[in-house]
C-alpha positions as CSV (number, residue, x, y, z in Angstrom):
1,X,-2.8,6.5,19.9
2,X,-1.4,3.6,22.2
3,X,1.5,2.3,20.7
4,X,4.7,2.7,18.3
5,X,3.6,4.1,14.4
6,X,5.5,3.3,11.8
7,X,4.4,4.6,8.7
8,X,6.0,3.7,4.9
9,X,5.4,5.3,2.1
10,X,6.9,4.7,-1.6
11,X,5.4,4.5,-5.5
12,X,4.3,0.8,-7.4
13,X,7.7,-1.4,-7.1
14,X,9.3,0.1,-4.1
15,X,9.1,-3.1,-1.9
16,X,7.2,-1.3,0.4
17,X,4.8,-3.8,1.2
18,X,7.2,-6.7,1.3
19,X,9.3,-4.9,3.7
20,X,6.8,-3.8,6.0
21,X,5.5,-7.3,6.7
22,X,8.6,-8.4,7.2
23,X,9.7,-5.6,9.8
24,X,5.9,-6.3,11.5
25,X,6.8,-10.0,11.4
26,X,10.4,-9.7,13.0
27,X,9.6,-6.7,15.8
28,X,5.6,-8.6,16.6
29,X,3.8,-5.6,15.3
30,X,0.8,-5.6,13.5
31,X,1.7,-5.2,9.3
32,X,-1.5,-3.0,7.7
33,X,-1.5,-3.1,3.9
34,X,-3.6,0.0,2.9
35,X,-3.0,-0.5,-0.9
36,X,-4.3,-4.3,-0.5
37,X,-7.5,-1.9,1.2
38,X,-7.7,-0.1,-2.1
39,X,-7.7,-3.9,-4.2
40,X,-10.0,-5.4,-1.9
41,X,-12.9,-2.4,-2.7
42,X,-11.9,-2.7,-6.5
43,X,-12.1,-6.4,-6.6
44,X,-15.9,-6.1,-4.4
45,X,-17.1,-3.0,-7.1
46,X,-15.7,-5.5,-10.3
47,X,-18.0,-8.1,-8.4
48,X,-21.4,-6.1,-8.1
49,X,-20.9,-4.9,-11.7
50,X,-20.9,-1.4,-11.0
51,X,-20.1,1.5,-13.2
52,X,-16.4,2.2,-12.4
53,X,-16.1,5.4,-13.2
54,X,-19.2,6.7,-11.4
55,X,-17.5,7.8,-7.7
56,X,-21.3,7.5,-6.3
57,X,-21.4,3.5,-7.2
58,X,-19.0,3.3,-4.5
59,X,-21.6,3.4,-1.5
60,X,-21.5,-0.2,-1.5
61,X,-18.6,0.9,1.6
62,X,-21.2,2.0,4.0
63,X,-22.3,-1.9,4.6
64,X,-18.7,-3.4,3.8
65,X,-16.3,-4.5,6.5
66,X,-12.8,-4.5,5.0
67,X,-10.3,-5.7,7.3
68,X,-7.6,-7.4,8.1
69,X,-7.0,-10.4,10.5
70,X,-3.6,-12.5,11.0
71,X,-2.1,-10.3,8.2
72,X,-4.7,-11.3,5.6
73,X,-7.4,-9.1,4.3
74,X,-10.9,-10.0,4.4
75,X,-13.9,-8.8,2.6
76,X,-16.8,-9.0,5.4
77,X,-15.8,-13.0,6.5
78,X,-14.1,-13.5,2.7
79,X,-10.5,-14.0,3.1
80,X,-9.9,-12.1,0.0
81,X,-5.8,-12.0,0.1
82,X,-5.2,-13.9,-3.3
83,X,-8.1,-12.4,-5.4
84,X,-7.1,-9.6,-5.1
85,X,-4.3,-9.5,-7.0
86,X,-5.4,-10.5,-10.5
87,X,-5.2,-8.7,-13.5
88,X,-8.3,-6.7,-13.5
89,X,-8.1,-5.6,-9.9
90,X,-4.5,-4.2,-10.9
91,X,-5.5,-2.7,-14.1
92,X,-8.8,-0.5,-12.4
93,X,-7.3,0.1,-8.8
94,X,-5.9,3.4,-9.4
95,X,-9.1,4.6,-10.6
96,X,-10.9,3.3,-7.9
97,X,-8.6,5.0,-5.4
98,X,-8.4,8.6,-7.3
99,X,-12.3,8.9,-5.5
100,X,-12.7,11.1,-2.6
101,X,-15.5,9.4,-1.3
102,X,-13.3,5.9,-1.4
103,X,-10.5,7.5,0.0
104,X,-12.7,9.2,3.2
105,X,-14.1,5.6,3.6
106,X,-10.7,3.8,3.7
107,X,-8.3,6.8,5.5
108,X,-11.7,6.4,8.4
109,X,-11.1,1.8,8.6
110,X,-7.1,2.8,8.3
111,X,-7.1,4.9,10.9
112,X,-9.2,2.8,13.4
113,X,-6.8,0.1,12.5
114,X,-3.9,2.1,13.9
115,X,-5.8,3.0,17.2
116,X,-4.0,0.3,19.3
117,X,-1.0,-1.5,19.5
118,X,2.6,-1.4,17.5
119,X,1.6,-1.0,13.7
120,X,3.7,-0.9,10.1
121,X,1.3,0.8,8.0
122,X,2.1,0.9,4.3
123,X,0.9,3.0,1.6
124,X,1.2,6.2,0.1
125,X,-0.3,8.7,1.8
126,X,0.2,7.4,5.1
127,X,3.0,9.9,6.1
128,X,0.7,12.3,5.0
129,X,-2.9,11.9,5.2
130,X,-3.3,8.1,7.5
131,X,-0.5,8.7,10.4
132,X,0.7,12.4,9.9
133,X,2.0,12.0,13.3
134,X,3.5,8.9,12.9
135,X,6.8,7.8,14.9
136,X,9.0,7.4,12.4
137,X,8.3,8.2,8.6
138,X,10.1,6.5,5.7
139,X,9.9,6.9,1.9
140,X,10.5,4.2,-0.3
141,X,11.9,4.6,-3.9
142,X,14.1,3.2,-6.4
143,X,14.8,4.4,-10.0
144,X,12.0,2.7,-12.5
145,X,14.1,-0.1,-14.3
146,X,14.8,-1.5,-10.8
147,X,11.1,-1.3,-9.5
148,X,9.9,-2.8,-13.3
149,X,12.7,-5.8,-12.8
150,X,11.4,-6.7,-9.3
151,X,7.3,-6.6,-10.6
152,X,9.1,-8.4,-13.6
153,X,10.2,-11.2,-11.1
154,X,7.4,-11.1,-9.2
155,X,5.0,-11.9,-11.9
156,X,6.8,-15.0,-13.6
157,X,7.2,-17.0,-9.9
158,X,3.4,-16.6,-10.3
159,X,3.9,-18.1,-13.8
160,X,2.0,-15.0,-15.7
161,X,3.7,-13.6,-19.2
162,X,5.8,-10.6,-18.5
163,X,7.4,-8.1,-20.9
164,X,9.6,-5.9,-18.9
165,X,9.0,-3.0,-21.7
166,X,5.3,-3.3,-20.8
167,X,6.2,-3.4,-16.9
168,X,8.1,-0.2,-16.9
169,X,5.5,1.5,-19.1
170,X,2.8,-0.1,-16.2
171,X,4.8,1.6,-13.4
172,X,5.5,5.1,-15.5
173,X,2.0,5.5,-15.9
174,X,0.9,4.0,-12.5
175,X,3.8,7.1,-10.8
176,X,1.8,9.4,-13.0
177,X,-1.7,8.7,-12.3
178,X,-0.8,8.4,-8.6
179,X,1.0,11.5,-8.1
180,X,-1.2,13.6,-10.2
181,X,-4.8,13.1,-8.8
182,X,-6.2,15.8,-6.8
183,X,-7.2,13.4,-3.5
184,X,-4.1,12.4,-1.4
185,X,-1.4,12.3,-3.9
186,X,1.7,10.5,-3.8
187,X,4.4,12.9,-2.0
188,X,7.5,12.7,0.5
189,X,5.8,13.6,4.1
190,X,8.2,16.7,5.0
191,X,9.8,15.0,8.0
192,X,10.1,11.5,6.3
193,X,13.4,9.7,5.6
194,X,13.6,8.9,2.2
195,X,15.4,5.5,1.7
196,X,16.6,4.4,-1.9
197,X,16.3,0.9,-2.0
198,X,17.9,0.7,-6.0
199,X,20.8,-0.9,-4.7
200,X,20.1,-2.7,-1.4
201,X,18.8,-6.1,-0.9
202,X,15.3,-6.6,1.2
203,X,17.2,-7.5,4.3
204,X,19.1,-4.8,4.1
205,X,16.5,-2.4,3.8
206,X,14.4,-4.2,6.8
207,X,17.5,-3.9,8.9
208,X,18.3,0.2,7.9
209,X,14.6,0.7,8.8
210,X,14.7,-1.1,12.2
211,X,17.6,0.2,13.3
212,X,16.2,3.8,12.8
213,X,12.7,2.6,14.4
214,X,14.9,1.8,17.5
215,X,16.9,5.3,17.7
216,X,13.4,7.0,17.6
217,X,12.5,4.4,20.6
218,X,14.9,5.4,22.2
């Protein structure tokens, strides 16, 4: 594959998806949001009114083009970036992405996304499963009341209610059911860094990661 691959990795709340489009938007590379992949087949299966919890509903994929264009994600010519992040998306998204078949279908449009060009690709299973051969690997974290205060934050500039009892307890169980399930789970890639981001600020952490994307370049 043509190109520079940066992959990022990291549980609900590590900032992974904020700093990788804002390393793709300062470097010119192309920012690839797999979890906003994942939301965009949950918000589509929520809108044909299919049984969630049957994993052979989800053949709806075979005729969907999910995909993104100027960093926004688009169900066949739908932009689809906003709707995707409403409540009921969130609340059935992990179930949606604990199927095998979903997974295949995603890991396969992720994959061809990467083919060309200098990509950030964020997720987590991307060091893994997506780019195992990535350039440079990097694992997001944070302890859980710092990840909870952020999705805490994130949630009232939106103007939505937020308890941050009920945020951490989100994220707990969101770590569990992610890392747990038997297809792709949630791990550090062996040859990943692993980057605490508990006490840095964003810019920080988009300037630690660049830095080591250059040394690899180099």
């Amino acid at each position: 594959m043509p190109g520079y691959k940066l992959a990022i990795d990291g549980p609900a709340g590590s900032g992974k998806s904020t700093i990788s489009s804002l390393i793709a938007k300062k470097l010119g590379w192309t920012h690839i949001d797999t979890g906003a992949m994942y939301r965009a087949v949950t918000l589509q299966a929520i809108e044909l009114n299919i049984d969630l919890n049957n994993e052979a509903s989800y053949h709806f994929l075979e005729t969907s083009n999910i995909h993104y264009d100027n960093n926004r994600i688009y169900i066949d010519d739908r932009d689809v970036t906003e709707a995707i992040r409403n409540e009921a998306v969130t609340n059935n998204v992990s179930l949606v992405s604990s199927f095998p078949y979903v997974r295949k279908k995603l890991v396969e449009l992720q994959k061809n996304a990467a083919q060309k060009g200098n990509i950030v690709m964020d997720g987590r299973d991307i060091g893994t499963v997506v780019l195992p051969n990535a350039d440079l690997k990097i694992f997001l974290t944070a302890n859980v009341e710092e990840r909870a205060q952020r999705r805490h934050n994130e949630q009232l500039k939106k103007g939505k209610t937020s308890e941050m009892s009920k945020v951490i307890e989100d994220i707990l169980k969101r770590d569990q059911k992610d890392s747990t399930r038997k297809e792709s789970p949630l791990r550090i890639a062996s040859d990943a860094i692993l980057l605490d981001t508990t006490y840095l600020t964003i810019e920080e952490v988009v300037n630690k990661i660049i830095e080591l994307t250059d040394k690899k370049e180099n």
